[in-house]
C-alpha positions as CSV (number, residue, x, y, z in Angstrom):
1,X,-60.6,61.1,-32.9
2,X,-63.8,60.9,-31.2
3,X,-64.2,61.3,-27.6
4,X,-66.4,61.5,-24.6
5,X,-65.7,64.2,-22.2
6,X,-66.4,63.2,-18.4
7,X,-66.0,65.5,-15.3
8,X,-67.0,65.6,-11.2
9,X,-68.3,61.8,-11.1
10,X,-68.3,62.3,-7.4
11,X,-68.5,58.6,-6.9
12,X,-69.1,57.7,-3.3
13,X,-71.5,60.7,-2.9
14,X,-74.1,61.5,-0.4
15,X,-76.9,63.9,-0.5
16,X,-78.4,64.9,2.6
17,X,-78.2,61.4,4.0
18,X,-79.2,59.5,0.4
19,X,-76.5,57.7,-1.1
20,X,-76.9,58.5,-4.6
21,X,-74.8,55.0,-5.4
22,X,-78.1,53.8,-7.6
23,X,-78.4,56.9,-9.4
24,X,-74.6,56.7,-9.8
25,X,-74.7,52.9,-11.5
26,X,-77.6,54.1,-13.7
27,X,-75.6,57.0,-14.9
28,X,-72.9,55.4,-15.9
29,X,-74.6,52.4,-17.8
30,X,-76.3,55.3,-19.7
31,X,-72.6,56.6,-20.2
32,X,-71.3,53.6,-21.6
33,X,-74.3,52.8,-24.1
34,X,-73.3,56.8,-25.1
35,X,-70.1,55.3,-25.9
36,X,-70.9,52.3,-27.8
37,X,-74.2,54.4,-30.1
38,X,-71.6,56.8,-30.5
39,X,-68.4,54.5,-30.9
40,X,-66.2,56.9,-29.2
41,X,-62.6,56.3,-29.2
42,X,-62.1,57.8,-26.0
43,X,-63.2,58.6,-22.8
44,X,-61.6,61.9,-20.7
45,X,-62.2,62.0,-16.9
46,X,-61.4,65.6,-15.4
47,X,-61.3,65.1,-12.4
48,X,-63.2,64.9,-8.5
49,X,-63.3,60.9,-9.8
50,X,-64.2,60.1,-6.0
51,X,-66.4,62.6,-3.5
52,X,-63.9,62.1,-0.7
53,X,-60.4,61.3,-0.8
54,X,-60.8,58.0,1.0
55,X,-63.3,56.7,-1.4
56,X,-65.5,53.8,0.0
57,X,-65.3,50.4,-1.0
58,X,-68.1,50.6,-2.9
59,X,-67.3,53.7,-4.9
60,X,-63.6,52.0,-5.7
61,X,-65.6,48.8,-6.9
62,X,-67.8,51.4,-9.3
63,X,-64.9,52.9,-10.9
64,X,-63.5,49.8,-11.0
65,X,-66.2,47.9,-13.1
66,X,-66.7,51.3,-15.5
67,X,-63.1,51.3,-16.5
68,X,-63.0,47.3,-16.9
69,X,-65.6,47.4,-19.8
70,X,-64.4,50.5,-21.4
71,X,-61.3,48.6,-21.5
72,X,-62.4,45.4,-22.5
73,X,-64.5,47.3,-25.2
74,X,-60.9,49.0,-26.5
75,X,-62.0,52.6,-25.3
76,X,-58.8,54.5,-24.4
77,X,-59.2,56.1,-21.1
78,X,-57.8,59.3,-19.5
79,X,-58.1,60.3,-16.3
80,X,-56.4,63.0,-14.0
81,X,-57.3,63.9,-10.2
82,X,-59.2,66.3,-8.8
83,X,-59.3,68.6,-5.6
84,X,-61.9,66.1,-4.3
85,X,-59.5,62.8,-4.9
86,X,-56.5,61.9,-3.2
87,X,-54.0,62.1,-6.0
88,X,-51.8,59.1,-4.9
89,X,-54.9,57.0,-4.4
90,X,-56.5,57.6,-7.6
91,X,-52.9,57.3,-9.2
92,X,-52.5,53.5,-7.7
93,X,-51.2,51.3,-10.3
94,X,-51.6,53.6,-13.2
95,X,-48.3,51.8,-14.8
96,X,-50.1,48.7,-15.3
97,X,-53.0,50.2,-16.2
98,X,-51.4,52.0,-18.9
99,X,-51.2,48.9,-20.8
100,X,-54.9,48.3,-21.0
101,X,-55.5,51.4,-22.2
102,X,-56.2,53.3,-18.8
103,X,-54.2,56.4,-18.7
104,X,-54.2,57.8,-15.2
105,X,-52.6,61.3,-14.5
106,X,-53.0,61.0,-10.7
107,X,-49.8,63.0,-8.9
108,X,-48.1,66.2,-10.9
109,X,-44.8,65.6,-10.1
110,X,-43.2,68.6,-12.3
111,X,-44.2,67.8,-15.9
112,X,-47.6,67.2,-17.7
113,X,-48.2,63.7,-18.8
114,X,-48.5,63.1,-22.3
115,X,-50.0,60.4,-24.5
116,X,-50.1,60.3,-28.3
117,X,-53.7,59.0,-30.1
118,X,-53.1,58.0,-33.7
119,X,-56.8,58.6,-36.1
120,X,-56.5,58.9,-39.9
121,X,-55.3,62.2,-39.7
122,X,-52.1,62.0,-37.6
123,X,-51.0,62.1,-34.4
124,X,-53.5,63.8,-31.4
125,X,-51.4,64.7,-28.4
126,X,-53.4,64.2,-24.9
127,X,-52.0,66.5,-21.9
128,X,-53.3,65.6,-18.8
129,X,-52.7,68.7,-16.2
130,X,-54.1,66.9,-12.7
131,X,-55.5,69.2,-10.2
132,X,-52.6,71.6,-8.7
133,X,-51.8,74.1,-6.3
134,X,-49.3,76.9,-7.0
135,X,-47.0,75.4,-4.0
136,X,-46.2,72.1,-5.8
137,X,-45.2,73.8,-9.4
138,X,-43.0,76.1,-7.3
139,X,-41.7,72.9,-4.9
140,X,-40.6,71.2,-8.7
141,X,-40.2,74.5,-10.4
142,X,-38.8,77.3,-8.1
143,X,-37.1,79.0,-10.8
144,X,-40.6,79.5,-12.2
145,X,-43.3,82.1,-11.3
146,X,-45.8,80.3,-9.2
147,X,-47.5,83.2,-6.9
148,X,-50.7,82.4,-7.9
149,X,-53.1,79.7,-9.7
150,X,-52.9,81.1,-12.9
151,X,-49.1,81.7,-12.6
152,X,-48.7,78.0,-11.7
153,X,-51.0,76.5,-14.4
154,X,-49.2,78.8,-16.8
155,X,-45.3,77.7,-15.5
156,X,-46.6,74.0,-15.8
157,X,-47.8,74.4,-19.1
158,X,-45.1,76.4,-20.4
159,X,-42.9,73.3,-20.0
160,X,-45.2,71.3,-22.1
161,X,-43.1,71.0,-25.7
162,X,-46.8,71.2,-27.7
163,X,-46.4,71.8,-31.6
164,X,-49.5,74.3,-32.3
165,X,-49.3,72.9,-36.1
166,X,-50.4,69.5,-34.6
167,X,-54.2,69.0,-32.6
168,X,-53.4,69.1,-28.8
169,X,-55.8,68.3,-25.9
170,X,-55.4,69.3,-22.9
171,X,-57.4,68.1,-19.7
172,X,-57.1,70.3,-16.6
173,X,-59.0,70.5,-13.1
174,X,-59.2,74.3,-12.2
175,X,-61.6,77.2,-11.8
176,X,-60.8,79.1,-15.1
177,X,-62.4,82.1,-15.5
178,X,-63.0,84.0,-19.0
179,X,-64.2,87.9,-19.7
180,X,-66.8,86.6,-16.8
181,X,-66.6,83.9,-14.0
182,X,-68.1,80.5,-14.3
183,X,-71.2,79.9,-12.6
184,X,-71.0,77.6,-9.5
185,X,-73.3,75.4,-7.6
186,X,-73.8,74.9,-3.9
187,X,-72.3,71.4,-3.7
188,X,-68.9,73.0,-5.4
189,X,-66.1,73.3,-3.2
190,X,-65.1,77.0,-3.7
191,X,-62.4,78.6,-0.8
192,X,-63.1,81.6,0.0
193,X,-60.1,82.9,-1.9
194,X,-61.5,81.7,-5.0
195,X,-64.1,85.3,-4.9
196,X,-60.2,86.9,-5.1
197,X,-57.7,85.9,-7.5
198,X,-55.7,83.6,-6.1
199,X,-57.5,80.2,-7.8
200,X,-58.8,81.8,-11.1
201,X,-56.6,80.9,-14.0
202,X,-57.6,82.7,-16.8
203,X,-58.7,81.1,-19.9
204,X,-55.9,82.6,-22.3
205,X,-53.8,80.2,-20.8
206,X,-55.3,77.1,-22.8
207,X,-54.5,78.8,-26.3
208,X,-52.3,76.7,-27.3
209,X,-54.8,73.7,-27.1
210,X,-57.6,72.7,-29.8
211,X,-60.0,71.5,-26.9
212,X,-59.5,71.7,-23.0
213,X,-61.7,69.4,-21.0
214,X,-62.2,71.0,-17.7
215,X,-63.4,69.6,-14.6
216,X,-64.2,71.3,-11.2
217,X,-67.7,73.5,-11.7
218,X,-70.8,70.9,-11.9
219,X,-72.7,73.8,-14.1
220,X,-71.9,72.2,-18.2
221,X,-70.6,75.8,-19.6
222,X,-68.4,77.0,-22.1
223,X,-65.5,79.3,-20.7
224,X,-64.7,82.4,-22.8
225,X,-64.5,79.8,-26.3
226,X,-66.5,76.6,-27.2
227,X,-63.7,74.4,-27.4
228,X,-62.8,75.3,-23.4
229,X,-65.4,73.7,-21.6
230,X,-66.5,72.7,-18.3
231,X,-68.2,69.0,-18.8
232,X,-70.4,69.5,-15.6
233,X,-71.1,66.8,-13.4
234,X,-73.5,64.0,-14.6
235,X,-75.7,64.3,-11.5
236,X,-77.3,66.7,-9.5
237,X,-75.6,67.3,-6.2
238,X,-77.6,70.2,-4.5
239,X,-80.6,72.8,-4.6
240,X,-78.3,74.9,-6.9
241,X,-78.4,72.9,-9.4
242,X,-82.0,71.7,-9.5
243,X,-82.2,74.0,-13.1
244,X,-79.2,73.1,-14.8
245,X,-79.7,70.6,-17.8
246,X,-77.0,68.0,-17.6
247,X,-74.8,66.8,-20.6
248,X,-71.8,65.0,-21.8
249,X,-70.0,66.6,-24.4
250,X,-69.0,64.2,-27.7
251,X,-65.7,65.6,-29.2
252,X,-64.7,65.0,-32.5
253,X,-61.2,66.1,-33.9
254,X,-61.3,66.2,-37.5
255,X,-58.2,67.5,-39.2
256,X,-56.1,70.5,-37.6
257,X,-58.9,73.4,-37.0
258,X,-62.1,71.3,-37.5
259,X,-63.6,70.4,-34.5
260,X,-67.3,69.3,-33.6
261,X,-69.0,69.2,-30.6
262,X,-72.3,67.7,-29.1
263,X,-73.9,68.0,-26.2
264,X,-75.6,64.8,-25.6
265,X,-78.6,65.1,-22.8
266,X,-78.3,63.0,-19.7
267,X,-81.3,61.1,-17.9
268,X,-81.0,60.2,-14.5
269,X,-82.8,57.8,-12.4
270,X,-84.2,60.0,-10.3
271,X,-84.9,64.2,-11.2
272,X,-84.2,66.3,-8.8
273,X,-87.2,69.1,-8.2
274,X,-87.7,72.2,-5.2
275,X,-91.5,72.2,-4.1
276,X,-92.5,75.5,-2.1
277,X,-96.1,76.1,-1.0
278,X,-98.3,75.2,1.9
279,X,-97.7,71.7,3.0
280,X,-101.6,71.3,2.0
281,X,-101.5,72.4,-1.7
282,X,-98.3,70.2,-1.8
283,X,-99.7,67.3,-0.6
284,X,-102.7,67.8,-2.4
285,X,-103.8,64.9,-4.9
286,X,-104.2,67.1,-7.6
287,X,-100.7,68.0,-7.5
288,X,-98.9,64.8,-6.4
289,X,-96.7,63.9,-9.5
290,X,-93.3,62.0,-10.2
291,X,-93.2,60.6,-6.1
292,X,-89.6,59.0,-7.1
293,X,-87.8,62.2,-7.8
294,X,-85.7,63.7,-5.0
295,X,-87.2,66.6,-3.6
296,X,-86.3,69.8,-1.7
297,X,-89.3,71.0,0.1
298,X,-89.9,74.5,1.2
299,X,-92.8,75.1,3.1
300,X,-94.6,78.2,3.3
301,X,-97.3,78.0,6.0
302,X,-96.8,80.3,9.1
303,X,-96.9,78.1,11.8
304,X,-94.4,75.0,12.5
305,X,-96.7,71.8,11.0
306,X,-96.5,68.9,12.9
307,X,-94.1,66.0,12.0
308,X,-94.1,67.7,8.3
309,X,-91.3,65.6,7.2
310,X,-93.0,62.2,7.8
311,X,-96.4,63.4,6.3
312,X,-94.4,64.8,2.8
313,X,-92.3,61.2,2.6
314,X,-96.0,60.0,2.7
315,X,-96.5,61.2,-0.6
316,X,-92.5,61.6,-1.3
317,X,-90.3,59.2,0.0
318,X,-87.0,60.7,-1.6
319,X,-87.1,64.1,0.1
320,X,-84.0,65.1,0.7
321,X,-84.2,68.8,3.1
322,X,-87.3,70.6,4.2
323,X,-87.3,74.1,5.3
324,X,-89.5,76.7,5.8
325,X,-90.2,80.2,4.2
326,X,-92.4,82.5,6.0
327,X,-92.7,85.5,8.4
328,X,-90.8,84.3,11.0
329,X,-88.0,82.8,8.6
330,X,-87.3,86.7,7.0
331,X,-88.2,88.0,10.6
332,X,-84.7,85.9,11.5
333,X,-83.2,87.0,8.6
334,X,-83.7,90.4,8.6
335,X,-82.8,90.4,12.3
336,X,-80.1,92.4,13.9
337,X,-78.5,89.9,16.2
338,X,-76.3,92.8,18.3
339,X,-79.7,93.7,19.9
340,X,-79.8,90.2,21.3
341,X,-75.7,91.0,22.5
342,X,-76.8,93.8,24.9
343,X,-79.3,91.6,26.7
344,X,-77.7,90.1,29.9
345,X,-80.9,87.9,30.9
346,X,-81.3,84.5,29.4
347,X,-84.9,83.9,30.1
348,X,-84.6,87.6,28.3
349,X,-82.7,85.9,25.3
350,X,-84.8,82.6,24.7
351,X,-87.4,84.4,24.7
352,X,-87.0,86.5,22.1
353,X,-85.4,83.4,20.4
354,X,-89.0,82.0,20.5
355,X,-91.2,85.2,19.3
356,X,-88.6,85.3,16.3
357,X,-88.9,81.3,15.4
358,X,-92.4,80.4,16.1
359,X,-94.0,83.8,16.6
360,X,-95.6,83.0,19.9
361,X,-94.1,83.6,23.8
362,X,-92.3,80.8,25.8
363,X,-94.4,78.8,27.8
364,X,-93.2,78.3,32.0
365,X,-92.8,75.0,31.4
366,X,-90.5,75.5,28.6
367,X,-88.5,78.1,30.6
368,X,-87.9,75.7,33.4
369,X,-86.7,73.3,30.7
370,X,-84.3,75.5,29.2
371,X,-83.3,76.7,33.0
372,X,-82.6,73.2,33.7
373,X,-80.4,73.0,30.7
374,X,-78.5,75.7,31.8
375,X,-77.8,75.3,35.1
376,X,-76.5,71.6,34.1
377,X,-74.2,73.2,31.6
378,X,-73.0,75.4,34.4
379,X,-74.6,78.6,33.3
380,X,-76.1,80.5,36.3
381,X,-80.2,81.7,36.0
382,X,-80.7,83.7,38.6
C-alpha cells in the first residue's frame, strides 16, 4: 500500500487580511499530480481540514472538488477532524461517501473507526482516531481512565482489537510529545495548558501501529520514531514558519516491518519571506527580488517613516504585516509598565507614552486632542 500523508489543510484561511484561497487551489493541484506521478493508493487527511468550524462556501466547494477527483481517479480517501473543524460538519454524509471511497472519521462517538485496505500482501488495517478531548472518552467510557490527554487517547485506543502481527495505521489529531516536545508555529492553536501536561499524549502510546499520521503542528517532524510523524501543513501560515521546508510524506507498506518513507518537497505559489532593514536598503533596486512572495516587513529605521506600508506594496504588493525594530521598540519592551501605574496625571501618562514610541515630546496640539478624547469618554483632565 502506498499512500499520501495530508495534515492542517486549513482550507478557508486568512493571513493578515490575504485569503490564501489561490495559494490553496495551487497546492492542491500540485497534490493531486503527487498522486498520480506517484500512483498512490491512498490519501490520509489528519485533520484541521477547514481553518474555522463554519467553513465558507468557498472552502466547502475546494474540498469538495479535491475529493471528487481523487475519487473519480479510484484514490481511497481517509479523513478524520481536527480541533480547527467542526466534527459533525466535516462528518456530513460520510455514509454515502463511504461508498465512493471517502472515508470520513468526523465525530468519536466511543470507538475508533476502522477500514480494511487489501495490497498484495494482505490486509492493512486503517484506524482513524478524530481529534478528542479527555471529557468525551470519559462521557462514552466512564469506566475508563480519562484524567488527561494521554489517558484518553490511551483508553480509546485500548479498545481498538489491533492484531500487532498484521500492518496497522493509525491516524490521530493530537499534540504528541516524545523524549522532547514538538516544535510549534505561531499560527498553531496551542492552550495554555498544553506548556503543562494536560494535552501531551506521549508517543509510546502509538506502539502498537506501523505508521501514525498525525495532524495538529504545521512544523513536518518526526516524533520520538520515523514512522510517528507530523505531516505539517502544506502552506505557510505565519512568521514562524517562514524557515520550515514543507513536505508531504509518501508511505509505502511493504510486508509486516518494511516500511518506506519519502518526503516529497512542496512548491507553493507564492514563498513566504521576513525583510528587516531600513525601508531604504529594502526598497532599494539592487535588492528588489521575487515582488510576488508574501512578505513580513520589519523595519529598522529610528523614526516612524511616512505611509511605509503603501511605499513597500510599491515594490511588494503581497505584504502581509509591517513592524518596526528599533530603539524605541526595545525601549517599550524593556519598559517597566508599574512606573506608568503610580502616575495619576494623564497628560503625565501620554506623554511618556510618546517619548517611549516616537522618541520625541507631545506637541500642545496633540494634548488638546487627546484632552478632547478624554473628556468625551468621560475621563476628567483637570
Amino acid at each position: 500500500m502506498k499512500f499520501l500523508h495530508l495534515a492542517d489543510l486549513h482550507l478557508g484561511k486568512t493571513v493578515n487580511e490575504i485569503n490564501m484561497y489561490p495559494d490553496q487551489v495551487y497546492i492542491l493541484e500540485e497534490i493531486l499530480n503527487i498522486v498520480k506521478e506517484n500512483q498512490a493508493d491512498a490519501v490520509v487527511i489528519a485533520g484541521d481540514v477547514y481553518d474555522r468550524s463554519i467553513p465558507s462556501e468557498q472552502a466547502v466547494s475546494l474540498l469538495s472538488s479535491f475529493l471528487t477527483r481523487l475519487a473519480d481517479a479510484g484514490v481511497q480517501v481517509y479523513m478524520i477532524s481536527g480541533n480547527h473543524d467542526s466534527d459533525e460538519r466535516l462528518g456530513f454524509a460520510s455514509t454515502l461517501l463511504d461508498a465512493r471511497g471517502v472515508h470520513i472519521a468526523g465525530v468519536y462517538a466511543g470507538e475508533v473507526y476502522h477500514d480494511i485496505f487489501h495490497d498484495a500482501y494482505g490486509d492493512v488495517h486503517i484506524w482513524s482516531l478524530p481529534f478528542v478531548k479527555a471529557s468525551r472518552v470519559a462521557y462514552f467510557h466512564p469506566e475508563l481512565p480519562a484524567e488527561t490527554y494521554d489517558a484518553a487517547v490511551r483508553s480509546a485506543l485500548s479498545l481498538c482489537p489491533v492484531d500487532t502481527a498484521e500492518r496497522n495505521v493509525l491516524i490521530a489529531h493530537q499534540f504528541v510529545v516524545g523524549d522532547s516536545e514538538p516544535e510549534i508555529a505561531g499560527s498553531e492553536i496551542i492552550t495554555s495548558e498544553s506548556v503543562g501536561t494536560v494535552e501531551k499524549v506521549g508517543a509510546d502510546a502509538f506502539s502498537a501501529f506501523d505508521y501514525t499520521a498525525l495532524g495538529h503542528i504545521h512544523r513536518p517532524q518526526r516524533v520520538k520514531e520515523e514512522t510517528i510523524r507530523y505531516a505539517g501543513s502544506p502552506l505557510k501560515y505565519s512568521l514562524s514558519e517562514i524557515g520550515h521546508n514543507k513536505s508531504v510524506p509518501l508511505v509505502t507498506l511493504h510486508q509486516k516491518g518494511d516500511i518506506e518513507i519519502e518526503l516529497i518537497p512542496l512548491h507553493p505559489l507564492h514563498e513566504m519571506r521576513h525583510l528587516k532593514g531600513p525601508i531604504d536598503v529594502l526598497l532599494d533596486p539592487v535588492n528588489i527580488t521575487d515582488k510576488d512572495d508574501y512578505l513580513w516587513v520589519t523595519l529598522t529605521d529610528e523614526q516612524t517613516v511616512p505611509d511605509a506600508i503603501s511605499r513597500v506594496k510599491g515594490y511588494y504588493p503581497n505584504v502581509m504585516r509591517l513592524n518596526y525594530e528599533n530603539s524605541h521598540t526595545r525601549a517599550i519592551s524593556n519598559y517597566d509598565f508599574t512606573v506608568l501605574q503610580e502616575k495619576k496625571d494623564l497628560r503625565e501618562l501620554v506623554t511618556d507614552f510618546s517619548r517611549m514610541v516616537t522618541g520625541e515630546e507631545l506637541t500642545e496640539e496633540e494634548w488638546q486632542i487627546i484632552r478632547d478624547c478624554a473628556k468625551e469618554a468621560g475621563y476628567e483632565t483637570d
